[in-house]
C-alpha positions in Angstrom: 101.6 97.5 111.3 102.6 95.3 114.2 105.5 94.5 113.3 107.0 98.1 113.0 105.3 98.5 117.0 107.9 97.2 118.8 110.8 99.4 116.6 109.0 102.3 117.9 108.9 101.2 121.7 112.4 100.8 121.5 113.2 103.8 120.1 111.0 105.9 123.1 112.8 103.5 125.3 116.6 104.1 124.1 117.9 107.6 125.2 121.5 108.8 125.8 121.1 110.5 128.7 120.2 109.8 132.3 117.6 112.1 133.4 117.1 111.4 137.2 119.5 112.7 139.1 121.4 116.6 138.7 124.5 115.9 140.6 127.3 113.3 140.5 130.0 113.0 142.9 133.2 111.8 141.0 136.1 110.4 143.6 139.6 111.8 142.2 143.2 109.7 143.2 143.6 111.8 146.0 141.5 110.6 148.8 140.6 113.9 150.5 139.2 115.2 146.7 136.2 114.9 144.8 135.3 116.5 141.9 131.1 117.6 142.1 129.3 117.6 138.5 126.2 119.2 137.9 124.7 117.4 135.0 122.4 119.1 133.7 124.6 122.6 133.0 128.5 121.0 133.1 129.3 123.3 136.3 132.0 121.3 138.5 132.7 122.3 141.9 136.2 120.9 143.6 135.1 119.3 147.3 137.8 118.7 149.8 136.9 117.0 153.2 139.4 116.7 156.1 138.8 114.3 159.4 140.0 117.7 161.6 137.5 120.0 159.6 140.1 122.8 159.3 140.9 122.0 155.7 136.9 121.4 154.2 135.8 123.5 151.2 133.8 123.5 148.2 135.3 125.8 145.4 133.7 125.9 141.7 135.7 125.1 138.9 133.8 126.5 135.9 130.1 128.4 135.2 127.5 126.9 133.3 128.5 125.4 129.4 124.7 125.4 128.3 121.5 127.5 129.4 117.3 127.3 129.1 116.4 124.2 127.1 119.5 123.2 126.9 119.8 122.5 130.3 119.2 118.4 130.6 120.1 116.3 133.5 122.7 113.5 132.5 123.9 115.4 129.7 127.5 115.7 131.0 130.0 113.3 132.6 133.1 113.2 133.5 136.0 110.6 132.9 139.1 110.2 134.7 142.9 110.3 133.2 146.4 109.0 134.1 146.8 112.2 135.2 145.2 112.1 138.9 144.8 116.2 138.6 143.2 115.9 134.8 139.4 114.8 133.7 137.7 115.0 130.6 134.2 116.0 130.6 132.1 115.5 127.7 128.7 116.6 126.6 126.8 113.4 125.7 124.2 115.4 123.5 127.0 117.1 121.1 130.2 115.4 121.6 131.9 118.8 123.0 134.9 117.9 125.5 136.8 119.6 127.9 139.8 119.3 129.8 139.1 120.0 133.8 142.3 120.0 136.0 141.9 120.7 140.1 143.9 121.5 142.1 144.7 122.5 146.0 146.5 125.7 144.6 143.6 128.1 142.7 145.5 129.7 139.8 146.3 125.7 138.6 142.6 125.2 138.3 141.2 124.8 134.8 138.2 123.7 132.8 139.5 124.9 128.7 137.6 123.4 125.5 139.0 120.4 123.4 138.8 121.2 119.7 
């Protein structure tokens, strides 16, 4: 019976999401850009600064991917590509993926499924 104690504390202990925190703020190749992550829901917002202030904004990229219990902070992260405008965000509970491209110009913003 003690032997099998210390398989089950390490199997409370080993879980595949970060839980602690809602947001992530993901820097993009283009220094005024960063791409805001919520996640718990997979809801990205673009964020533009500017040193003058006339060009700050904060525009969302997609709506929610999962709802109620779904809904688990660290569930989603994002990864970077070659591409500076292209990430790939993926939902660490299932494996689903998407393609998320920003962009300065609103009809060349995307978030579309990978299948």
């Amino acid at each position: 019976m003690l032997l099998m104690l210390p398989l089950a504390t390490f199997a409370q202990d080993s879980t595949y999401v970060d839980n602690k925190f809602t947001y992530k703020l993901y820097p993009t190749k283009n220094m005024w850009t960063f791409l805001k992550l919520n996640t718990a829901d997979g809801r990205i917002w673009q964020v533009q600064y500017d040193i003058d202030g006339n060009n700050r904004f904060e525009t969302y990229l997609n709506f929610d991917l999962v709802f109620g219990s779904d809904v688990i902070n660290g569930r989603f992260e994002l990864y970077p590509t070659q591409n500076m405008y292209n990430f790939i965000l993926l939902d660490k509970i299932n494996g689903r993926m998407w393609q998320v491209q920003w962009s300065i110009e609103e009809k060349e913003r995307l978030v579309l499924p990978i299948n």
